[in-house]
Residue frames relative to the residue before (quaternion, step in Angstrom):
aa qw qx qy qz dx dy dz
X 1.0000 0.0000 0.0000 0.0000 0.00 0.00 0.00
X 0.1234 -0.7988 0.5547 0.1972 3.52 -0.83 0.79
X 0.4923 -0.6522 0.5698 0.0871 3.00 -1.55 1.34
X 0.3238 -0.7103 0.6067 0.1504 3.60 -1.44 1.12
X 0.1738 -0.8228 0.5239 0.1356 3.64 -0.56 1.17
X 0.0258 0.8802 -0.4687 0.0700 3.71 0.43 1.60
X 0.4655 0.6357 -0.3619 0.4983 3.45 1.93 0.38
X 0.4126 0.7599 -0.4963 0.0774 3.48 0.80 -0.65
X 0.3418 -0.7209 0.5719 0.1909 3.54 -1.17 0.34
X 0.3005 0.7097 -0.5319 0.3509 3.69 -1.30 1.17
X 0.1096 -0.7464 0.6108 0.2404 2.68 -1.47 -0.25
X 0.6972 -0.5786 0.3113 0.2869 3.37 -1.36 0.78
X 0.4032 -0.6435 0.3987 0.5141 3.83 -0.54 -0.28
X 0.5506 0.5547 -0.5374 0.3170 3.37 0.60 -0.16
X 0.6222 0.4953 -0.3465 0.4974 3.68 0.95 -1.62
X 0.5754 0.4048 -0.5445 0.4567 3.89 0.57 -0.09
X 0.5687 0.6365 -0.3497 0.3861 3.57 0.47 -0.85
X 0.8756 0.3002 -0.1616 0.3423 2.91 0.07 -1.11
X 0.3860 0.7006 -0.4188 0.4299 3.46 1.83 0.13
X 0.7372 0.5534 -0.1425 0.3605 2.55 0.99 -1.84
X 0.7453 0.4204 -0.2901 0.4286 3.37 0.74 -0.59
X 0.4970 0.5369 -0.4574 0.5055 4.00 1.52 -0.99
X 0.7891 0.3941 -0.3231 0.3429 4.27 0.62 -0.63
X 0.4783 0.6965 -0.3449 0.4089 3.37 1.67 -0.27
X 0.5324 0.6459 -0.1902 0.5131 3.39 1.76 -1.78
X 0.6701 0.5724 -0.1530 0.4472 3.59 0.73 -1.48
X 0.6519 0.3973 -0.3234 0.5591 3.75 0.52 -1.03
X 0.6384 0.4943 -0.3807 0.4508 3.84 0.47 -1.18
X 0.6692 0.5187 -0.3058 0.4354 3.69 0.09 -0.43
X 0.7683 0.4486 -0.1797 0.4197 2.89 0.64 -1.10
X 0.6595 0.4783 -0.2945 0.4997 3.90 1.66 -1.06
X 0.5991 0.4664 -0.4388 0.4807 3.74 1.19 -0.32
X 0.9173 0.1644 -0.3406 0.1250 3.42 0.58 -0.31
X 0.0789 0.8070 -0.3978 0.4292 2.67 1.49 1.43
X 0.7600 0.5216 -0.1812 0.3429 2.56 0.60 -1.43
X 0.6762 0.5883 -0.2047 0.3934 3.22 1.27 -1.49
X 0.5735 0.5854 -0.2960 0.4906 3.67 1.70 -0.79
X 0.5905 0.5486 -0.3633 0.4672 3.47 1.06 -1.02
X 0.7453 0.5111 -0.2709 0.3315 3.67 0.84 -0.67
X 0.5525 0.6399 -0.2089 0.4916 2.90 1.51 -0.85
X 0.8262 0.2582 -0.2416 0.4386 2.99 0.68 -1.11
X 0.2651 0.7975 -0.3761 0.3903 3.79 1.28 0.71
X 0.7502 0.5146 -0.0256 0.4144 2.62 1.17 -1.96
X 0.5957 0.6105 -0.1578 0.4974 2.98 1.86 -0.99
X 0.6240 0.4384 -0.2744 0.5857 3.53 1.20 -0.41
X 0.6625 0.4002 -0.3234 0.5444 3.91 0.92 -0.81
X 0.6822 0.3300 -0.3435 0.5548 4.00 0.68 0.11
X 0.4015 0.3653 -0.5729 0.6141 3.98 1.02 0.75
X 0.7525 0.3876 -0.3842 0.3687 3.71 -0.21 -1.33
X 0.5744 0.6256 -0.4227 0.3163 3.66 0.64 -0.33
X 0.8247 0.4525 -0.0956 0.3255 2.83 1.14 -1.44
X 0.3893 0.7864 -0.1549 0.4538 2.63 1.99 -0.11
X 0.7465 0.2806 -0.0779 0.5983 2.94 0.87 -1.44
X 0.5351 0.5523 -0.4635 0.4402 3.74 0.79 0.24
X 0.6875 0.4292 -0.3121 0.4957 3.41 0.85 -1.39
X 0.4548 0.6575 -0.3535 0.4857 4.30 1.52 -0.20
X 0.7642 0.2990 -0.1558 0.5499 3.52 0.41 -1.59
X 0.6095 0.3989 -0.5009 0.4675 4.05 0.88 0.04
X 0.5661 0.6171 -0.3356 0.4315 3.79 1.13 -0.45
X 0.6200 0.4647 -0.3326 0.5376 3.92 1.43 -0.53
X 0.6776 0.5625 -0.2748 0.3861 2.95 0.53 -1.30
X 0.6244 0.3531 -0.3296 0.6138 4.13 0.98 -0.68
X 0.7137 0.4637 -0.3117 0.4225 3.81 0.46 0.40
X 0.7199 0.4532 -0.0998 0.5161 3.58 1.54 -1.13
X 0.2606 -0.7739 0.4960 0.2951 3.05 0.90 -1.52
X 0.6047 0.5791 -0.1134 0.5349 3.16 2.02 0.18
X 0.1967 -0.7460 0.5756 0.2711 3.11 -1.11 -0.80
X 0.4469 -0.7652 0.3181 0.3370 3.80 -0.23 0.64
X 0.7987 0.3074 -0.1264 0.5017 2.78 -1.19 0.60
X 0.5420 0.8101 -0.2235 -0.0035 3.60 0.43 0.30
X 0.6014 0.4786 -0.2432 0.5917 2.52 2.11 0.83
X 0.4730 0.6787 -0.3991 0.3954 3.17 1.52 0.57
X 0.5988 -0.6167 0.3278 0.3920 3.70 1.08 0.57
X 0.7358 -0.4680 0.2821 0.3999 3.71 -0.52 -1.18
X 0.1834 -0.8972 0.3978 0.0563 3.38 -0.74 1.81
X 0.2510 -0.8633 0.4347 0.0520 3.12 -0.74 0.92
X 0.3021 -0.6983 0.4486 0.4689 3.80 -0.25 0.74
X 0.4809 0.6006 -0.4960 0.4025 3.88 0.87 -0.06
X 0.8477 0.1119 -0.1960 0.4800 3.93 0.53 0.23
X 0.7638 -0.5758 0.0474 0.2876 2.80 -1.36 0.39
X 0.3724 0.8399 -0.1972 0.3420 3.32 1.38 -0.34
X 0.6131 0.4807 -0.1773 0.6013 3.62 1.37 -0.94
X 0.4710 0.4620 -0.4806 0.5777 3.90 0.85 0.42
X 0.6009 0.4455 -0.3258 0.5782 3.52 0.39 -1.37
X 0.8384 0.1355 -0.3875 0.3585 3.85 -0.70 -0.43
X 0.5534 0.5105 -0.5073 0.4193 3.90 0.98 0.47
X 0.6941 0.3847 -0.3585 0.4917 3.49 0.81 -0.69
X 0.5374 0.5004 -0.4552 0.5036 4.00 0.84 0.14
X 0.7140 0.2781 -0.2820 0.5773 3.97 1.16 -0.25
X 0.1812 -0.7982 0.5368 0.2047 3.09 -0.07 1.48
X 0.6373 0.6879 -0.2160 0.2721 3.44 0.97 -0.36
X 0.4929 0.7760 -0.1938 0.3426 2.84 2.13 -0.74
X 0.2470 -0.6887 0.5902 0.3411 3.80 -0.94 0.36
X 0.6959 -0.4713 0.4141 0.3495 3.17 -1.73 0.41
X 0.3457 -0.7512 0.5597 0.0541 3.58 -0.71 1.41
X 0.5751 0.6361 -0.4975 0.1307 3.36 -0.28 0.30
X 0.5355 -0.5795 0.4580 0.4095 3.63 -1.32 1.44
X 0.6073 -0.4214 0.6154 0.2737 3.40 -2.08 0.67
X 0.6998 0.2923 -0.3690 0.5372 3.97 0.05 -0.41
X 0.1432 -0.8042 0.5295 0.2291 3.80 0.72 -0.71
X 0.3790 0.5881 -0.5996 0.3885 3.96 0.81 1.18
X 0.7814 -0.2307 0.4971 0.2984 2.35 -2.35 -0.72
X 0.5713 0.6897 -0.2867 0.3401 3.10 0.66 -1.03
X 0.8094 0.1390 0.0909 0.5632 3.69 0.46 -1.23
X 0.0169 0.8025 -0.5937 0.0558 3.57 -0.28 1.27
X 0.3791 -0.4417 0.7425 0.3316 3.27 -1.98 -0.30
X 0.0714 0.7138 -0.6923 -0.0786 3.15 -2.12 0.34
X 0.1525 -0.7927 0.5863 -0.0672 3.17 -1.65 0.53
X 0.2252 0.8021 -0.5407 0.1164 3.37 -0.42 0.92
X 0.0222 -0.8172 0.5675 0.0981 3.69 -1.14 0.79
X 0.1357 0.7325 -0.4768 0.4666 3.17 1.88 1.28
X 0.4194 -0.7362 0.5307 0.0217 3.73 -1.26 1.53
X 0.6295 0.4532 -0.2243 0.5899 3.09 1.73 -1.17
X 0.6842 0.4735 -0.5186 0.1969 3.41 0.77 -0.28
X 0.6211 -0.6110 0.3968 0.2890 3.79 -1.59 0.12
X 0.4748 0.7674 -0.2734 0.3331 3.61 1.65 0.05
X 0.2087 -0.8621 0.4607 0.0307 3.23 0.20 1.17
X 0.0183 -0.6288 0.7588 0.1686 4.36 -1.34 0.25
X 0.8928 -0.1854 0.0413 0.4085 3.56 -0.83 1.26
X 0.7162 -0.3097 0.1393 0.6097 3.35 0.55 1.28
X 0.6938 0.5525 -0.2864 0.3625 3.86 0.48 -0.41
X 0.0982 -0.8032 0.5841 0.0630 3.59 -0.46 0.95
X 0.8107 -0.2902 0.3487 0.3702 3.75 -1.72 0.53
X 0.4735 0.7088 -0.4079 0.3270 3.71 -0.03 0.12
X 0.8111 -0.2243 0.2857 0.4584 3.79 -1.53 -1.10
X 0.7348 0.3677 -0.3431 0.4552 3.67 0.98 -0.16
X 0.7698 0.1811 -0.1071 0.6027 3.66 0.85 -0.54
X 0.1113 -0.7989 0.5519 0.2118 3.57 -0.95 0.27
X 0.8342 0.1898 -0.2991 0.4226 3.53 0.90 0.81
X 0.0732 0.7674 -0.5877 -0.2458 3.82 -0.49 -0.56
X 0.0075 -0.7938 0.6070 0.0359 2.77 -1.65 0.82
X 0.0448 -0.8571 0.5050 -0.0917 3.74 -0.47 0.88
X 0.3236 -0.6446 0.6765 0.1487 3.14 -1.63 -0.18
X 0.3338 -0.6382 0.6427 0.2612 3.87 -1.59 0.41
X 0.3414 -0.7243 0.5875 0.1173 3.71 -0.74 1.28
X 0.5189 -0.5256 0.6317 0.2355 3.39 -2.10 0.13
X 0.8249 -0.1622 0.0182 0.5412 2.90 0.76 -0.79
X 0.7343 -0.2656 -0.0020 0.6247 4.07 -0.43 -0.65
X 0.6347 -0.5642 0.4981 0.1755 3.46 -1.76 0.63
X 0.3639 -0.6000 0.4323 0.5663 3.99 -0.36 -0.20
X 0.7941 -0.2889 0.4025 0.3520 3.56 -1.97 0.15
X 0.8083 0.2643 -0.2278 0.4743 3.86 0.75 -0.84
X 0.5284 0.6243 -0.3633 0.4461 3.12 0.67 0.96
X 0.1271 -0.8245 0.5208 0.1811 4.09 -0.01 0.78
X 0.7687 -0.4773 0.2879 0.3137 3.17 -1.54 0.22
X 0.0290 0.7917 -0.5331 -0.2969 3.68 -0.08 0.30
X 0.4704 -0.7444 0.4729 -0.0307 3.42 -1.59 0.94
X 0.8202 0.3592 -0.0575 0.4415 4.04 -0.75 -0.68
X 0.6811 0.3524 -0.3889 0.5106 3.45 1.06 0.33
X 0.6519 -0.5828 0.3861 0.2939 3.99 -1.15 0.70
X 0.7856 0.3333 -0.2094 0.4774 3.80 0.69 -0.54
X 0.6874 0.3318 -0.3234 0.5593 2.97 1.62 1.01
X 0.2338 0.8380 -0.4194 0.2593 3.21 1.55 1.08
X 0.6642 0.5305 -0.2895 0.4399 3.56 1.81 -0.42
X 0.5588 -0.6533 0.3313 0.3888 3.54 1.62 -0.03
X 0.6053 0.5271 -0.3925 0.4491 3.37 1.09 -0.28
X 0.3885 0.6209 -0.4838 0.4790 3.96 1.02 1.10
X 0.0679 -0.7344 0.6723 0.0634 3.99 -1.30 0.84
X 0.0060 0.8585 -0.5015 -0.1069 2.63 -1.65 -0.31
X 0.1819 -0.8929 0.3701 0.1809 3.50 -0.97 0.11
X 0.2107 -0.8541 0.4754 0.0113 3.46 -0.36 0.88
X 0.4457 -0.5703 0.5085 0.4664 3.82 -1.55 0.96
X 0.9048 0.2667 -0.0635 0.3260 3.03 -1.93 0.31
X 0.4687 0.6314 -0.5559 0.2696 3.62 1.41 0.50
């Protein structure tokens, strides 16, 4: 006599399917927002180094009476110049972006003529430097907007300035 085996155990291909796809849905969620922390916290290291080097260039200045470099227009850790204004702060920590490209620089300028701006405010009688960074994503609250330079034409650029 043959027997009907209507108990069988398994699963179907679709219920595989559709595992496969409810965990596929899952990983994706999860790699964007990974990702998005990894940036954040980038940004978080490039707004220590900022401050760093502000609480540096306020540390010449009570020694110089100056500010470095201040006629050399706009520096960028993207060239070569930004060695020269670390090895003038002997005090300075080592500056260097977490991604280390092009892509995401520091700047500094104590150049009057230059066109860089920290919240509407340019090099001049109210501030005698700015210095900043281009972000991933948002900057902290004590930080202003930084302005007048091309690779920060999308807004995602801060900054900090004496006396802002």
């Amino acid at each position: 006599m043959k027997q009907n085996k209507k108990n069988e155990y398994g699963f179907t291909l679709i219920e595989l399917l559709m595992v496969i796809a409810i965990i596929m849905i899952l990983v994706s969620i999860t790699w964007v927002a990974v990702g998005q922390m990894r940036g954040r916290g980038r940004d978080a290291r490039r707004a220590r180094d900022i401050n760093q080097l502000h609480k540096a260039l306020e540390m010449y200045h009570s020694g110089e009476q100056e500010y470095p470099l201040n006629d050399e227009g706009l520096i960028s850790s993207c060239d070569n110049n930004w060695q020269r204004l670390l090895t003038i702060l002997k005090e300075s920590p080592e500056v260097v972006d977490p991604i280390n490209s092009t892509s995401y620089c520091y700047y500094y300028t104590a150049d009057k003529d230059n066109s860089a701006q920290c919240n509407g405010r340019d090099v001049g009688s109210e501030i005698g430097f700015i210095i900043g960074f281009k972000a991933e994503s948002r900057a902290p609250d004590t930080f202003g907007q930084l302005t007048g330079i091309t690779e920060c034409d999308n807004g995602n650029c801060y900054c900090l300035a004496d006396k802002l």
